[in-house]
N, C-alpha and C positions, 0 to 999 in steps of 0.2 A: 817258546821256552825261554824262559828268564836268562839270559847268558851268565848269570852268576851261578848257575846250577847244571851248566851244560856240561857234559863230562868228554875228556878226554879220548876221543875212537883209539880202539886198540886194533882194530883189523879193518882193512880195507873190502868195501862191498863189490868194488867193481872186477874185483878180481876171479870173485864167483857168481857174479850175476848171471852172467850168461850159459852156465850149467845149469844153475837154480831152474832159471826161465823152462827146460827143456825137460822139466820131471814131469812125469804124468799127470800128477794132480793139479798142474795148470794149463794142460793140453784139453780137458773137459770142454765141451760148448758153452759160450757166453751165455747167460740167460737174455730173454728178449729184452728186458729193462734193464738197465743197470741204476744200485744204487746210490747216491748221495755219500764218499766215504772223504772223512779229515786228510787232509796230507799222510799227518803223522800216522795216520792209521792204514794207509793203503801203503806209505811205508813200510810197517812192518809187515805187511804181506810179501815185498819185496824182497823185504831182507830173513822170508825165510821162517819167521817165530809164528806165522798164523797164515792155515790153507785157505784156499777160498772152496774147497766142501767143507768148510766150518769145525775140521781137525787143529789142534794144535800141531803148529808147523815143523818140519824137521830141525827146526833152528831156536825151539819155543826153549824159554828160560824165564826163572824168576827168582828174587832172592828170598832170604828167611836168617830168623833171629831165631835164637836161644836165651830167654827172658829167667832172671833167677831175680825173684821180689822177695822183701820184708818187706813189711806195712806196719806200723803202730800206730794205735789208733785209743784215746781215753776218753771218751765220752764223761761227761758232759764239755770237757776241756777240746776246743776245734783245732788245733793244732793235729794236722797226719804228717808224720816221717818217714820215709821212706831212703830204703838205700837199694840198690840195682847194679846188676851184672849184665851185661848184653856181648853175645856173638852174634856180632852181624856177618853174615857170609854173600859175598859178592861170588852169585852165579851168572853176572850177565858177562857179555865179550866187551866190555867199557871197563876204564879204568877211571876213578874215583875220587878227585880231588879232596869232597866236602860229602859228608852226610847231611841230610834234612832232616831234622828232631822233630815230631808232633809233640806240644804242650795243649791239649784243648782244654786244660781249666784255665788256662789267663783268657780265656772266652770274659771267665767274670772279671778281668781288669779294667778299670775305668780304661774308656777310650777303644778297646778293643772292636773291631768293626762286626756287628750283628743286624741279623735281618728282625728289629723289633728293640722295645726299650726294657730296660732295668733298672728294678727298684734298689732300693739301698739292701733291702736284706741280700739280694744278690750279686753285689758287686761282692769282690775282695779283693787281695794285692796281688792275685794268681797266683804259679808256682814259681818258689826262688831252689836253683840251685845251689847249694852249700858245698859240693864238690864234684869235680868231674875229672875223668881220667882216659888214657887212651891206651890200649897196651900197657896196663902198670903203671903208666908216669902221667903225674898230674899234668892237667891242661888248664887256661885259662878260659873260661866261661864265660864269650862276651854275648849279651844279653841287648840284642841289637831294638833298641825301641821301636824301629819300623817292622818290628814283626811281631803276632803275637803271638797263635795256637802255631805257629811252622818257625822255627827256627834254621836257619842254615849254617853248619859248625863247616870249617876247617880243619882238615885233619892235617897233622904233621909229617905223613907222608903218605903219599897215595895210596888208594884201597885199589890191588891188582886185581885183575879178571879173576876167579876163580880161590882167590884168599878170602883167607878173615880177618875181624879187626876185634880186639875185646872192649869195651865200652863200660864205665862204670859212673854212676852218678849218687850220690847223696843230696836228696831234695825233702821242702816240708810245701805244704800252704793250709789255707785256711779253709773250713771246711762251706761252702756256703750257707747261710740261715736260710734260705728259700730252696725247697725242695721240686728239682727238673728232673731231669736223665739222670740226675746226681743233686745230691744235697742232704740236709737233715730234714726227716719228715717230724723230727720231737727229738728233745734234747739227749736222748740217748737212742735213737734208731735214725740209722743211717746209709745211705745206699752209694757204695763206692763203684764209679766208673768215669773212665778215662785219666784216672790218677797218674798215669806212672807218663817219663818219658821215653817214645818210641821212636824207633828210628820209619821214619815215613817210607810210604811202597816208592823204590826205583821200578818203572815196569820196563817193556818193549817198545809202545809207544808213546806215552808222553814224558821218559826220563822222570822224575823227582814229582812228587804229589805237593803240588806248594800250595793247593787252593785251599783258603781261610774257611774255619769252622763260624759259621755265624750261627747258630745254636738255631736253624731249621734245616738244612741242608743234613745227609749225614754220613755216614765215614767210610774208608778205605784203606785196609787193611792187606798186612803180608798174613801168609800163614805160618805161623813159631807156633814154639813149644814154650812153655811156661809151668815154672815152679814158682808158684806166690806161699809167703807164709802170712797171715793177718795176724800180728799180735795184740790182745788185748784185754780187758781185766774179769775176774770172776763174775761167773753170773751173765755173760753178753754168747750169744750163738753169734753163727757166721754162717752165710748160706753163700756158696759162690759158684762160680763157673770149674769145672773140674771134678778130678775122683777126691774125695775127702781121704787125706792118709792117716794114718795113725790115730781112726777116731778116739779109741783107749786112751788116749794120753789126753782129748780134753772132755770126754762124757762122762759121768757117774756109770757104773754097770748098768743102773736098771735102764736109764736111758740107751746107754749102748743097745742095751740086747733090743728096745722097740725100735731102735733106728734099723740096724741089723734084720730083725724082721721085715721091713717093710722091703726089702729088696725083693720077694719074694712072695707076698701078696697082694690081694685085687683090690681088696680091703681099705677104706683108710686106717693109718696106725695113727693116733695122737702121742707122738716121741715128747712133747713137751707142752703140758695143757698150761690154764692159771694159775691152780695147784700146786704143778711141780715148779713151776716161776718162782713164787711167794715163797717157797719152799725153799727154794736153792736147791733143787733136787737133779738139778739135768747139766751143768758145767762141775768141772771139778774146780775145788776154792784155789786157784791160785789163779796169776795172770797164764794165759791159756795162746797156744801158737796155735792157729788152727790154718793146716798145712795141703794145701791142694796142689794137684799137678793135672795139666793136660795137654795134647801133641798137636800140632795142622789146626790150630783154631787161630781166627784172626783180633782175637780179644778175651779181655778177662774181666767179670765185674765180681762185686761182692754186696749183698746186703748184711746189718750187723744189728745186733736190738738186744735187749736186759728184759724185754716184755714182752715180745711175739712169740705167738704158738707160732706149734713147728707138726703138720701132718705130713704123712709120707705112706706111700703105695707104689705099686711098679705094674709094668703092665706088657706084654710078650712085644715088638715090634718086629721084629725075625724070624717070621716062624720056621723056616730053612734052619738057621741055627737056635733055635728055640733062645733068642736072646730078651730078654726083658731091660727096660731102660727105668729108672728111679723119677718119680713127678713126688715133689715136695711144693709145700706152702708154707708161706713167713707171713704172720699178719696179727693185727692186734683184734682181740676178742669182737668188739663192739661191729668188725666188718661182716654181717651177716652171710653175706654170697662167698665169703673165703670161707667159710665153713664148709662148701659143698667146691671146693676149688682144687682139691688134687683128683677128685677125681674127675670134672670137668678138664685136668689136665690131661688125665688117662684116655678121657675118650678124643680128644685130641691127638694125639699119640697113634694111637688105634687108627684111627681114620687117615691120617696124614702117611702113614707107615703101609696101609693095604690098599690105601683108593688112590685121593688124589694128593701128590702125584704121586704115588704107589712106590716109594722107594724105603728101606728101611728105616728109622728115624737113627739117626748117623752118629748121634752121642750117649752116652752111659747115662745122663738125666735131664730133665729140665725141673727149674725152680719158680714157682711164681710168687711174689714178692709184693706184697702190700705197698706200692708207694702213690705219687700222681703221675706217671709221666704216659703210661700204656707206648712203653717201649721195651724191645726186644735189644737182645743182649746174646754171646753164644752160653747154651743153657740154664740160659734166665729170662724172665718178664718181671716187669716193674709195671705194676699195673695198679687202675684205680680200682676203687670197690662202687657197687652201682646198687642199687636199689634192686637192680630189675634183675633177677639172676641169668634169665635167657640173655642179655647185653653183657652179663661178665663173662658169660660162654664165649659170646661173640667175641668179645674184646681178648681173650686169653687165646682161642683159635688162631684169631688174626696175626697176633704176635709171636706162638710160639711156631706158626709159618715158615716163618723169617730164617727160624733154620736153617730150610732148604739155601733160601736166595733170602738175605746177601750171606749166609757164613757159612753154609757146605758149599757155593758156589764161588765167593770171593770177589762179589759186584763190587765194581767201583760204583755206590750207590750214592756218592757227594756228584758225582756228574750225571750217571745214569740212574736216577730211582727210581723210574719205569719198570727197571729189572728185579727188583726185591719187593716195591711195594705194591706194584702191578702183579704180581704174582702171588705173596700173599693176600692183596684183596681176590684174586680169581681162585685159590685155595679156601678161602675164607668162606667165598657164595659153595663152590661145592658141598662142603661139609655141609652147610648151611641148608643146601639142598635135598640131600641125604638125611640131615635130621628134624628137619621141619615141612620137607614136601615144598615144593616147587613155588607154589603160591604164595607163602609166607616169604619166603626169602627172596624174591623175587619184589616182594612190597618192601623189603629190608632195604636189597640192596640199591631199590631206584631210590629211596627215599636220604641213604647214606652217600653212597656210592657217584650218582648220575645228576638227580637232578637238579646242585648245587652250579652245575655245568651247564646242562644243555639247556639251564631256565637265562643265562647268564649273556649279557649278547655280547660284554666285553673285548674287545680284537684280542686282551691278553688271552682267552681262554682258546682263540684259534690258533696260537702257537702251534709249531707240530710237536710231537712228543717226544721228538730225536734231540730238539733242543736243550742244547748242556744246564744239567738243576743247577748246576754252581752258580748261573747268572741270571736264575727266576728266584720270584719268592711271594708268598702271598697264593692265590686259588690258582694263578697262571704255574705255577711249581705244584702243587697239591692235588688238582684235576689230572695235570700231565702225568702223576706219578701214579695218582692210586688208580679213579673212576676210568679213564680214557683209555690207558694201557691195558686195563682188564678186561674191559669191553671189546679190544684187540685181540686178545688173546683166546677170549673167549670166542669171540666169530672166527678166527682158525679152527677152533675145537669145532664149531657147528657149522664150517667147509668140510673139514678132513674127515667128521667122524669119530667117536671116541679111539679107535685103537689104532688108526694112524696118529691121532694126536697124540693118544701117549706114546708110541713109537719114535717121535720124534723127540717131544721133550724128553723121553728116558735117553735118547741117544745123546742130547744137549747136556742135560747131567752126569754121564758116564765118560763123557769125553772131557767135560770142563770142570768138575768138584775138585777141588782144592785147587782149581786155579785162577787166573785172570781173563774172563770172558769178556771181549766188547758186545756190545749190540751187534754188528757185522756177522761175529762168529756164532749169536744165536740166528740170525737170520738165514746166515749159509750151511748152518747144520739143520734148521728145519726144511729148505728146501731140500738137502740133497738126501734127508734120512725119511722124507716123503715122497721123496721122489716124482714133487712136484717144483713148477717156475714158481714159486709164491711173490715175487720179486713185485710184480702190479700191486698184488695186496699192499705189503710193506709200504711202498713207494705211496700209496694211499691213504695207509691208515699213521703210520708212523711218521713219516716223511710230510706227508701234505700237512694243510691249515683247513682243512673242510671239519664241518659239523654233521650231526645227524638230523637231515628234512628230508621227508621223502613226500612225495604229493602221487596221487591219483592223476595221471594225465590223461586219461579217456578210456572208455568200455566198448569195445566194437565187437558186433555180434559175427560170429563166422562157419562156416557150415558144421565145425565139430564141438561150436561153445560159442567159448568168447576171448578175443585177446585183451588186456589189460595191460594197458602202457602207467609204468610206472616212473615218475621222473625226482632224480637225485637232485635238488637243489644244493641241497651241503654239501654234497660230492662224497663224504661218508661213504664206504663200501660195506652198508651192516645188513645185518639178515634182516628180512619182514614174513610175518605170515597175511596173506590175503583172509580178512573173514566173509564168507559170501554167504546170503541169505539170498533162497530164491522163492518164488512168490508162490509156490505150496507150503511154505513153512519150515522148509528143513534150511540145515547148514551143513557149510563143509569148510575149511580149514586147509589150504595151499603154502606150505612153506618154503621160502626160499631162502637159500644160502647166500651169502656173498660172492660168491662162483658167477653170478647173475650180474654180477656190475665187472666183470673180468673185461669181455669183450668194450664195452661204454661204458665209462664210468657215470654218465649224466643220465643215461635213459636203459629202460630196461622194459622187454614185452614180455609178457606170463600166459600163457596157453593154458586157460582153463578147459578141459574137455568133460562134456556135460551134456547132455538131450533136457535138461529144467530150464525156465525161464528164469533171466535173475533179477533178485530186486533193489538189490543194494548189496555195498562191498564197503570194505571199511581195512585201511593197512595198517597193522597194530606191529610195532616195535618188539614190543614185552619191555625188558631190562634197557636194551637199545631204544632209550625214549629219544619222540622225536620234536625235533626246536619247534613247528608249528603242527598242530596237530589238526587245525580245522579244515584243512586242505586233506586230510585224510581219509575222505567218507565219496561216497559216488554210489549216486541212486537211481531208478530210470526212470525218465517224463511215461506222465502217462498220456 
């Protein structure tokens, strides 16, 4: 930890260590391996804030903001203003010298340090403060050059364990010309996110989030409450993160009431076609506040535009509380596949809410949003348009995932994006599964997903996947995050079983949603809500540098078949099925779990039992492809 960010201890740990040590929930048996934990993070096991059965600790704490935004914003004019109220509340047992400000649009400031180059449409001067204040009285805003998206303020007098501080800022910048995560996609439609300045997560174990946005990596957030108002001129919607309040004050009626409708059916509603655009038929004529609120979320975005239709539909996601959640779309006429895209958001919704992972979808809406970036937002997507409509399924699936993990769950996913995008890629093949049948998605996702990787001999790609993303980038961050982690995750599901695995991830969910989960604390809540060691696995699949190769190591005939030695070259612990052909013609299909590489992780015998003669065998992966595949066939001398 930087010492310019280290905070002042307010209680002494050694005074109740030795109680701590003596609660039950560390008297459990050691599993037989133990894993690979940070200092700072076994740390915090000590001091209490996280169990090792993967519960948040008797000691667990985290802070949170109260977010009060205006935004103006005049298209075609880039100039956005912004003024901001923040209660920050200090929940941890530390006392507070300095807050850490996130700014991630000086991302676009010349010199700012990024994984990749930028063009001139995308630089700007980032964001300038024009005032800042601390409790009521102005403060002076130094604006330290050697930082750029993380800023470190001095506060004028200590933020106490358990107080709050009020925070207020008056800021403008310039809106990018090149459209990312954020930008203008045309001189009047624009996609606001990461605007405002935030006070960065203090957690339990690494103190202050200081690591730099280089515009691949991605974010880490506290959970606030946010009141944003977007002011801006007649004729412009805003589609953003939150409940819409007081839509009357900026729709026409007729619009109201198709908006109003669509909460309520399956249907698409078109709230605002070409038509009523040209028309001026759907804002009311004046400059329009269009005012959202919403509580426990770890972000806010907003899209805005003079020329996007706007469809809208809802779709049940609770059927316990017969709750229905709102799926809208923002986009301009000419995208064909957004035509058919709220309700491609619906069946999204549906499936994510009763299958996988079967938990109710946790917000009032999701929005998906014509832009380029096919990124996820909390309930929003900025997504491209594709030719192909089955790939804008895909692509809106994927992202509106993200939900779950990183924003109902609270990943640190700038270090761990294993956790968020490892999961919505393993969300992503389910549905995928379910709506296209096994086969199809299966060619998807080795073709997406895998074999960018296991074709790849690169050393960067044998990194282990525990490896902090803050210090990969390029396919060595990308494989780790999305393809390798899912393939993990996925061979737990095809150990445990469908209903222990959801057993556990519901358990991981239920005990970590709205908070700050590490790796660790998913690790030890799936072993102990399986009430399996899984500790080999992890230590294998996450922890090691192996790949997927398996080879045939020899066929020996034995009084009840045959044994079948199979040898792990990559050390990979993934499932294989045996395909055996015997020399009448028939076949049979032997699958094995990963349970199989438990005891040796290098070698493994398979006990085929059989009175046929056999003629040849052949060990197919499936999705789990493997790095050499010619070693995978074994036939008999005649």
């Amino acid at each position: 930890m930087n010492p310019l960010f280290r905070p002042a201890r307010a209680f002494a740990v050694k005074a109740w260590l030795p109680a701590l040590l003596s609660l039950p929930w560390l008297a459990s048996p050691a599993p037989a391996q133990q894993l690979y934990m940070p200092r700072t993070v076994r740390q915090a096991y000590a001091n209490g804030t996280r169990s090792p059965d993967g519960r948040p600790g008797p000691r667990y704490w985290q802070n949170r903001g109260r977010y009060t935004i205006t935004l103006t914003a005049t298209p075609p004019e880039r100039t956005v203003r912004g003024t901001e109220q923040i209660v920050y509340v200090n929940n941890s047992p530390d006392t507070l010298s300095n807050l850490v400000i996130k700014l991630f649009l000086n991302i676009h400031k010349p010199g700012a340090p990024r994984n990749g180059g930028a063009s001139d449409d995308y630089l700007t001067s980032g964001i300038h403060i024009d005032r800042f204040a601390v409790n009521g009285t102005a403060a002076p805003w130094q604006s330290d050059p050697r930082f750029f998206t993380s800023q470190p303020v001095r506060l004028p007098a200590p933020l106490m364990p358990h107080d709050s501080v009020r925070l207020a800022f008056d800021w403008h910048y310039e809106i990018s010309r090149e459209a990312g995560r954020e930008g203008m996609l045309d001189a009047t439609t624009w996609y606001l996110a990461y605007f405002y300045p935030r006070v960065a997560v203090y957690d339990d174990y690494e103190g202050w989030d200081t690591m730099d946005f280089t515009d691949q990596q991605e974010f880490y957030s506290d959970f606030n409450d946010y009141d944003v108002t977007i002011r801006v001129p007649a004729n412009f919607i805003v589609w953003g993160t939150g409940t819409l309040l007081d839509p009357q004050t900026v729709l026409q009626p007729a619009a109201l009431a198709r908006y109003q409708a669509s909460f309520t059916s399956d249907t698409t509603i078109r709230v605002a076609t070409r038509e009523d655009l040209a028309a001026h038929r759907v804002t009311l004529a004046q400059t329009n506040d269009w005012h959202f609120r919403a509580r426990d979320i770890p972000d806010m975005a907003f899209g805005l535009s003079d020329h996007y239709h706007w469809d809208a539909a809802s779709v049940v996601v609770d059927d316990a509380a017969h709750r229905r959640a709102s799926v809208q779309a923002a986009y301009h006429d000419s995208a064909a596949d957004f035509h058919y895209m709220t309700q491609f958001g619906r069946h999204a919704l549906d499936r994510l809410s009763h299958h996988w992972p079967g938990v109710p979808y946790p917000y009032e809406k999701s929005t998906i949003f014509l832009g380029t970036a096919d990124m996820e937002y909390p309930m929003m997507v900025n997504d491209n348009s594709f030719p192909d409509t089955s790939f804008s399924r895909f692509v809106a699936e994927h992202e509106i995932a993200h939900t779950y993990f990183p924003f109902y769950m609270g990943i640190n996913e700038t270090r761990y994006g294993f956790m968020d995008e490892g999961w919505a890629t393993t969300f992503e093949y389910l549905v995928g599964v379910a709506d296209m049948g096994a086969a199809r998605e299966d060619e998807l996702y080795r073709q997406f997903r895998v074999n960018r990787w296991i074709t790849d001999p690169s050393p960067l790609e044998d990194l282990p996947i525990i490896t902090p993303g803050d210090v990969l980038k390029g396919p060595a961050y990308g494989n780790n995050a999305y393809g390798k982690a899912s393939l993990g995750y996925l061979a737990v599901k095809d150990m445990l079983g469908d209903a222990l695995f959801a057993r556990a991830l519901h358990a991981f969910m239920d005990r970590w949603h709205g908070r700050h989960p590490t790796p660790w604390d998913f690790f030890n809540t799936f072993n102990d809500a399986s009430g399996r060691d899984l500790n080999w696995f992890w230590n294998n699949w996450f922890f090691g540098n192996g790949y997927i190769d398996l080879a045939v190591g020899g066929v020996t005939r034995t009084a009840g078949g045959y044994a079948v030695v199979v040898n792990n070259v990559g050390g990979m612990a993934a499932p294989v099925d045996l395909r055996l052909r015997f020399t009448d013609g028939t076949t049979q299909t032997v699958h094995q779990t990963p349970a199989i590489w438990q005891a040796n992780q290098r070698q493994a015998t398979v006990t085929v039992s059989t009175s046929k003669a056999l003629q040849s065998l052949d060990l197919d992966g499936g999705i789990w492809m493997d790095a050499t595949p010619a070693d995978n066939h074994w036939a008999a001398t005649r």
